[in-house]
Legacy VTK file of the C-alpha trace (Angstrom):
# vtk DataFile Version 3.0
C-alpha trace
ASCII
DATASET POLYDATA
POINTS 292 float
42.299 166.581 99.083
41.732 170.025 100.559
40.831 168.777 104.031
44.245 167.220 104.155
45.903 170.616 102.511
43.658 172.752 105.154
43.881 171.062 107.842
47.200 170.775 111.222
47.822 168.039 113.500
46.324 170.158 116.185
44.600 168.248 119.169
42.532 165.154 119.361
40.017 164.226 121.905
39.981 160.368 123.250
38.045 159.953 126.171
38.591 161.940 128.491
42.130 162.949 127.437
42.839 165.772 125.016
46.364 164.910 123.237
48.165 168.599 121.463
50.449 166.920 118.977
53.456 168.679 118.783
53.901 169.652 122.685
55.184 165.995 123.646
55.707 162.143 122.300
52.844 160.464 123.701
53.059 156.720 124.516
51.121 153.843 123.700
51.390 150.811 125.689
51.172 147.359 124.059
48.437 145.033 125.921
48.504 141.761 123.868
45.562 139.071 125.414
46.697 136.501 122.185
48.523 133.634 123.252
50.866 134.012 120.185
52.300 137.107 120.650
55.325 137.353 118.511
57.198 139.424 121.253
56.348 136.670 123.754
54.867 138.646 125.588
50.680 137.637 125.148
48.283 137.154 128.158
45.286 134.783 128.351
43.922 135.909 131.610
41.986 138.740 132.170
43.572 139.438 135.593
47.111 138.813 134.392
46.051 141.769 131.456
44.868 144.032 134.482
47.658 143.505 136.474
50.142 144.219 132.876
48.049 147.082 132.356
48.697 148.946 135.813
52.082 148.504 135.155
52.002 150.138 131.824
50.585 152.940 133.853
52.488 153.317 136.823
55.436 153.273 133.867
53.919 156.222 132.301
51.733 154.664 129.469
49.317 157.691 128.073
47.120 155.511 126.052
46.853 151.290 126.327
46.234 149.211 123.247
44.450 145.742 123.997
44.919 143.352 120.551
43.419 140.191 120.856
44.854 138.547 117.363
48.516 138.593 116.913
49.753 140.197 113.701
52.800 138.017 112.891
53.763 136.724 109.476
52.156 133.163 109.351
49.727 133.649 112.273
46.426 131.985 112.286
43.667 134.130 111.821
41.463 133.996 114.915
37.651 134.133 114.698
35.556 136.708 115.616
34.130 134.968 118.842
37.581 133.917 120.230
38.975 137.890 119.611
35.943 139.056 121.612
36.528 136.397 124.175
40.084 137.325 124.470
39.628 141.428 124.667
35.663 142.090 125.760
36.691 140.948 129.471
39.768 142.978 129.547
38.529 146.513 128.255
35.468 145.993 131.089
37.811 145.321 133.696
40.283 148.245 132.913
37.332 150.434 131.761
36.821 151.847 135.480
40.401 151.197 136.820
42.150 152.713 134.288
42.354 156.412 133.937
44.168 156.321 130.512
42.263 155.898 127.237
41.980 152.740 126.186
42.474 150.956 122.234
41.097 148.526 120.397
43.631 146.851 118.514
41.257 145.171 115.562
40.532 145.308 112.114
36.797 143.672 112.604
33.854 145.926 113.172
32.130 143.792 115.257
35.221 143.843 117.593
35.109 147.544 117.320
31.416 147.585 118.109
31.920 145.957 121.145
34.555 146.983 122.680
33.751 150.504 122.398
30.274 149.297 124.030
32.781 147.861 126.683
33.970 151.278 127.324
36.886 151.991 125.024
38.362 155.217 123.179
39.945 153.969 120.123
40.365 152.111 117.135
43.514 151.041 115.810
43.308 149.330 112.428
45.975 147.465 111.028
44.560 147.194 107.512
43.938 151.101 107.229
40.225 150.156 106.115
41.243 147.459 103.792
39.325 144.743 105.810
36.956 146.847 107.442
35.820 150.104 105.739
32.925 149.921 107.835
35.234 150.339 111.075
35.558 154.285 109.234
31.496 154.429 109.933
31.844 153.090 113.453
34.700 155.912 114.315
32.085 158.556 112.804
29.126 157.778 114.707
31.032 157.126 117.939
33.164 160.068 117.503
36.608 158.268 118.699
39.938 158.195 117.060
40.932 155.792 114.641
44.406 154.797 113.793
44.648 153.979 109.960
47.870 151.923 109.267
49.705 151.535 106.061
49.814 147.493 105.295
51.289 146.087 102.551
50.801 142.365 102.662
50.169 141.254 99.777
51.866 144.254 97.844
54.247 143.229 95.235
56.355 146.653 93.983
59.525 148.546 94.718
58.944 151.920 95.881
57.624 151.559 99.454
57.315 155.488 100.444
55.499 156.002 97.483
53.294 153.111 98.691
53.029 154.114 102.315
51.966 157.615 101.115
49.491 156.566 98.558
47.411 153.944 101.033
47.878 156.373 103.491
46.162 158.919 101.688
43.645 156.493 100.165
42.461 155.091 103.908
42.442 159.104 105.241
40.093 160.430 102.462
37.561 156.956 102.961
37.471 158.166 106.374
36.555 161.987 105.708
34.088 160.338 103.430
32.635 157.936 106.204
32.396 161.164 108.607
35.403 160.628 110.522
36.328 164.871 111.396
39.893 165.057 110.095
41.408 165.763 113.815
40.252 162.217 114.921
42.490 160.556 112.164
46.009 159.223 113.012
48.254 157.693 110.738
51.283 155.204 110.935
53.022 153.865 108.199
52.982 150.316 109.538
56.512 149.058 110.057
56.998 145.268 109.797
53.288 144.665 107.577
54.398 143.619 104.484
57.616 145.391 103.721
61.126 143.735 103.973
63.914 144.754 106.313
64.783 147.200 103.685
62.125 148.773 103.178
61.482 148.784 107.139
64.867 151.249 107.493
63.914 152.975 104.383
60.465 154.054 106.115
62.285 155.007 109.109
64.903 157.317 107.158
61.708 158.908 105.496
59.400 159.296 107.926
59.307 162.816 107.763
58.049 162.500 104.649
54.392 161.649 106.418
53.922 165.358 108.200
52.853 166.322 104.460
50.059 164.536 105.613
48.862 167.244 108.181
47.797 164.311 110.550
49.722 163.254 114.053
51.878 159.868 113.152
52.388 157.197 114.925
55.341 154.738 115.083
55.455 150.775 116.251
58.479 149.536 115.438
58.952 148.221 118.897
60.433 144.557 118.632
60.174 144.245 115.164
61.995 141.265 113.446
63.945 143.768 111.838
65.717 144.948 114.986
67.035 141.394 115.188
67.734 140.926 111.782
69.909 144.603 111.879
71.699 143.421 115.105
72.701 139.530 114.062
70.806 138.253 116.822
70.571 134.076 116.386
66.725 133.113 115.915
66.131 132.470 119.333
67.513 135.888 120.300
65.132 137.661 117.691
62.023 135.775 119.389
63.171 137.000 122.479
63.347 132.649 123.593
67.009 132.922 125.441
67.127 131.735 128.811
67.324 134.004 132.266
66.292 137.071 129.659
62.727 138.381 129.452
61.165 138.506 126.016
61.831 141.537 124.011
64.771 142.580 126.178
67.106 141.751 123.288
65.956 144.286 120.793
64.662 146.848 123.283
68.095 148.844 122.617
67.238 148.428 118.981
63.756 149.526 119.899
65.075 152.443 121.396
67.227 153.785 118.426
64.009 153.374 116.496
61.844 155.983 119.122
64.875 158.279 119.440
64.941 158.755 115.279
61.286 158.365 115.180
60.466 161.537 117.491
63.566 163.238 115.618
61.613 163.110 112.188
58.450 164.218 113.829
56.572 161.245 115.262
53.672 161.988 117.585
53.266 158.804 119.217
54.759 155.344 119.821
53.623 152.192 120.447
55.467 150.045 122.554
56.210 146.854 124.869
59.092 148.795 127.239
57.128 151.164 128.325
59.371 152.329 131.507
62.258 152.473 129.076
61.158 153.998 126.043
58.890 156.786 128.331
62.604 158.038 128.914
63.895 157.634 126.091
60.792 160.068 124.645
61.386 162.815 127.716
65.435 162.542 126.071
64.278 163.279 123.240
62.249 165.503 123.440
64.309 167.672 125.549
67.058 167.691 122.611
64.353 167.486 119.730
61.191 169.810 120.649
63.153 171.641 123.937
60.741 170.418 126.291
LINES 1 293
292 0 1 2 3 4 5 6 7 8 9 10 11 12 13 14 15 16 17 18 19 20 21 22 23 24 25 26 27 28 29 30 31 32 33 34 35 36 37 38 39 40 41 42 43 44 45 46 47 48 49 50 51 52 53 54 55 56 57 58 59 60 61 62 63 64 65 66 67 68 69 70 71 72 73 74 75 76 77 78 79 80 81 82 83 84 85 86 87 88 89 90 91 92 93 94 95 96 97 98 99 100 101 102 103 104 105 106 107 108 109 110 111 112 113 114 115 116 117 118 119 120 121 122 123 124 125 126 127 128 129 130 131 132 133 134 135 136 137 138 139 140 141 142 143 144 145 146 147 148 149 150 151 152 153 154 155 156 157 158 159 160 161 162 163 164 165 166 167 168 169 170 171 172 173 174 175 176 177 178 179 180 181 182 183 184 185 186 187 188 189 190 191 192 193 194 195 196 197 198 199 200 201 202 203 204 205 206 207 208 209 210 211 212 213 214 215 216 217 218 219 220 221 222 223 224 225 226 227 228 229 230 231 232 233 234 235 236 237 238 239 240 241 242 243 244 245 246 247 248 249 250 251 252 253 254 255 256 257 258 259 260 261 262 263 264 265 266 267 268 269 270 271 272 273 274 275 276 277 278 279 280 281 282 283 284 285 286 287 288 289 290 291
């Protein structure tokens, strides 16, 4: 693994944005367009996604991530047809209104494919190349970013770091191999896919452990069920379903210890519902963590 030994976060190109990891959190807006959104908070209009979107913005968003498939446990899987129905429209309308790069929240190539055809800068896969190795290819010959996250559904041992590491390392060398340059690889250890509260706080405590990596992490723990399971919030108040109080709003304090650790232990970027909120709570930290 010498590119991985050789190699610093340095700076990474998407679109027409150049991010310098280490200067600065950056922030990743969530833009979900599925219906079932665990955080309650999914769109199924194209102008209501447009509308969310300028928001994210205006609240300081530097990147938005459009996911047309929700990723909660016991979700139906949706077909390739309906996740192109859901996101194509979107990335086309924010293509030439928005001046932020935008993501492509998918594991499928064809997805991928199409949406970068649409106009977008990024791929983040939740699968880390598991479902898609060919999504590694696509990043190459398009020369975008690709976010390879550590999933462990289906994963049946005890030592989740260990884990984390080892898929990490796994999905960064099938990149290099695809063609992917090593300073268009991000990594994020994939908190909530797979892993039990436990081992979601365990990741958290050790997340330093992923700069031996020598690529920029990112962190989404924004939401997560373990926020609610942490802070004894009834079921309805972990889905966010409490009268008078907009989803998420619950376990966006929760979210918010989860950032200020996060960027503490070296995190690059987050990805996040609140973005108004948890844009401050980066500048905070930063101010104490990297003096900036």
């Amino acid at each position: 693994m010498s590119d991985l030994r050789l190699s610093q976060p340095g700076s990474t190109r998407c679109g027409k944005r150049v991010f310098h990891w280490g200067e600065r959190t950056y922030v990743m807006g969530v833009l979900n367009v599925s219906p079932d959104s665990f955080s309650g908070d999914g769109l199924a209009d194209a102008g209501e996604a447009a509308e969310r979107a300028k928001l994210l913005l205006a609240e300081g968003a530097d990147i938005i991530d459009i996911g047309g498939e929700s990723t909660r446990p016991g979700s139906d899987p949706v077909t390739i047809d309906e996740e192109l129905r859901r996101v194509i429209p979107v990335v086309e309308r924010l293509v030439g209104d928005i001046p932020v790069p935008l993501s492509v929240d998918t594991y499928k190539h064809e997805v991928a494919l199409q949406a970068l055809d649409a106009g977008a800068h990024m791929i983040n896969d939740i699968w880390g190349l598991q479902k898609g190795p060919e999504l590694a290819m696509l990043a190459a010959e398009r020369g975008v970013p690709i976010v390879l996250m550590s999933n462990q559904r289906g994963w049946t041992g005890t030592d989740i770091m260990s884990a984390v590491m080892s898929d990490l390392r796994r999905a960064i060398e099938q990149a290099l191999s695809a063609g992917v340059p090593c300073e268009n690889i991000i990594v994020d250890p994939g908190i909530g896919f797979g892993k039990t509260q436990q081992q979601n706080l365990e990741v958290l405590r050790r997340l330093e452990e992923l700069k031996a990596l020598k690529r920029p992490v990112l962190l989404g723990s924004s939401r997560k069920s373990f926020i609610g399971w942490v802070l004894d919030l009834t079921p309805e108040q972990r889905a966010g379903k409490v009268a008078f109080v907009p989803p998420g709003d619950l376990r966006w304090e929760g979210t918010a210890a989860t950032v200020a650790i996060g960027i503490a232990k070296g995190v690059d970027v987050v990805r996040v519902h609140d973005v108004g909120a948890m844009v401050r709570v980066c500048r905070m930290s930063d101010a104490i963590v990297r003096g900036v």
